[in-house]
Structures are given as structure tokens and as C-alpha cells.
C-alpha positions as CSV (number, residue, x, y, z in Angstrom):
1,X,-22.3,170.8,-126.2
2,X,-25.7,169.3,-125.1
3,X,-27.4,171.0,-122.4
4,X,-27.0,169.1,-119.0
5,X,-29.6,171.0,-116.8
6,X,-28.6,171.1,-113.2
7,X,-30.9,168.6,-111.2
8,X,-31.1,170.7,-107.7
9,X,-33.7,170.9,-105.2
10,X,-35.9,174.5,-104.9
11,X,-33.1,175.3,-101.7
12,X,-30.2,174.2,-103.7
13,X,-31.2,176.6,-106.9
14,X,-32.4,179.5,-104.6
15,X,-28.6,178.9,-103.3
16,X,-26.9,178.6,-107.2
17,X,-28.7,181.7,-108.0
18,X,-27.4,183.6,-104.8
19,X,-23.9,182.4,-104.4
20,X,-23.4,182.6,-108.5
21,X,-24.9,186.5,-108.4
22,X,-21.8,187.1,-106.0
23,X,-19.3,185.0,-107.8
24,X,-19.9,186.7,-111.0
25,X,-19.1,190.3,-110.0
26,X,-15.5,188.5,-109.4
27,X,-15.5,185.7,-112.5
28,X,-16.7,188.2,-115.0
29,X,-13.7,191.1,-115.2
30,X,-11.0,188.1,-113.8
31,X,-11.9,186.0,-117.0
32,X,-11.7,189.2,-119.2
33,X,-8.5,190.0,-118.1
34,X,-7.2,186.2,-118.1
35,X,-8.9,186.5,-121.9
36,X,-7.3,189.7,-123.0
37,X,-4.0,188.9,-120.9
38,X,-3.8,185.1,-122.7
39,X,-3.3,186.8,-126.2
40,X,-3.4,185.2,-129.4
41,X,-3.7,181.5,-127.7
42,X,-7.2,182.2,-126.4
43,X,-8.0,184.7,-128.4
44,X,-8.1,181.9,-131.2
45,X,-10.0,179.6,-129.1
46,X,-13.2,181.9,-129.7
47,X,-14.4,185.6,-128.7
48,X,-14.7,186.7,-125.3
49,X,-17.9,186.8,-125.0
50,X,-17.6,182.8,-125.2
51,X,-14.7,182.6,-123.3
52,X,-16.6,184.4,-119.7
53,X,-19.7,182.2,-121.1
54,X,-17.9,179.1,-120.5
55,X,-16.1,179.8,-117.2
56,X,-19.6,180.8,-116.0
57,X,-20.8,177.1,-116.9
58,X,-17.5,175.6,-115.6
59,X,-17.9,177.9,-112.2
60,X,-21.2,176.8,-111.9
61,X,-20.7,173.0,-112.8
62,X,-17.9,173.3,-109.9
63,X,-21.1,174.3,-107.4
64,X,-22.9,172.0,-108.5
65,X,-20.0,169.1,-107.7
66,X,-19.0,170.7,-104.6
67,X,-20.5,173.2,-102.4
68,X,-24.0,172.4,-103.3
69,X,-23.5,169.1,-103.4
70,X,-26.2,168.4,-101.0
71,X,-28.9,170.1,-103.2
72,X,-28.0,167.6,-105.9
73,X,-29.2,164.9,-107.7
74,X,-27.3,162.8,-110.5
75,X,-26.3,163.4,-113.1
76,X,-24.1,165.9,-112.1
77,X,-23.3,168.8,-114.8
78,X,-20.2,167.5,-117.3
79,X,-17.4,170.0,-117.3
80,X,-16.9,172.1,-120.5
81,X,-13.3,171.5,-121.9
82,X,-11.3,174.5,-123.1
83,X,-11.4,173.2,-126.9
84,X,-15.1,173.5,-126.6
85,X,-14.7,177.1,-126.4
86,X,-15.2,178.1,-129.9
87,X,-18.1,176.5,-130.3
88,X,-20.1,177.0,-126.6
89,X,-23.3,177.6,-126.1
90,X,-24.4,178.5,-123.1
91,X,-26.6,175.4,-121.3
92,X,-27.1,177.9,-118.6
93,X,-31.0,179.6,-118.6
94,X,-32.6,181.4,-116.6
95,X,-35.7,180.8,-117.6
96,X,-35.4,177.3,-117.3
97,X,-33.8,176.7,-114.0
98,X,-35.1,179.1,-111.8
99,X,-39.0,179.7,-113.4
């Protein structure tokens, strides 16, 4: 998957990093559990590890598209479809959206 990098104002990625800090004590161990819980049908799509990875992206693709809408500009981040799993990379980088 190519890397889409979020276009958002200096606000808009002060509030990704804040509201996705909270969100992720809540998506990590939910995903886990949805991973270990799905059995054999995710558990072929790719390793955990992968799967939290890509419901991070997706969570904060949905931010991007919705409640930080305001803070955006277009292109808007693509979503990551679940047969991308296997193969995800994380577009995500700290380094490179908040430095």
C-alpha cells in the first residue's frame, strides 16, 4: 500500500495525535481480542501485529474523513481494505507527521 500522508494543518495534527493517544488505549486490546476471537479467518489474513497496525491506519483514516475534517486538506487518506492485511505496512510515522 503506498503511503498517503495525512495533509492536516499544525491544529488538526496536534488534535490526531491527542485524540488517537486516547483512542488507542481502547483500539489496541479491542482489535486483539476481535484478532484472537476471529480464529483461523483472520488469523490467515496475517499476524496480529498487522492486523492492530491496520485498524490503527483505518481509525485514523476515519479522523481524518470525519471529526477532523476541518483540519484537512485533499486528498483525503484511502481506506486500507481487509485483504490488504497480510501485506500492510504501516503509512503511519511519527517522525514524519508530527516532526
Amino acid at each position: 500500500m503506498e503511503r498517503v500522508p495525512f495533509n492536516l494543518r499544525p491544529a488538526g495534527l496536534v488534535a490526531l495525535f491527542i485524540v488517537r493517544s486516547f483512542l488507542l488505549w481502547v483500539l489496541v486490546p479491542v482489535a486483539g481480542a476481535v484478532w484472537v476471537l476471529g480464529g483461523p479467518a483472520l488469523w490467515r489474513r496475517g499476524s496480529m501485529r498487522r492486523f492492530v497496525r491496520w485498524v490503527d491506519y483505518n481509525s485514523s483514516a476515519a479522523l481524518c474523513r470525519t471529526l477532523l475534517r476541518p483540519f484537512a486538506r485533499a486528498p483525503y487518506p484511502e481506506w486500507a481494505p481487509p485483504r490488504s492485511i497480510r501485506t500492510f505496512r504501516t503509512p503511519i510515522s511519527f517522525t514524519l507527521e508530527f516532526a
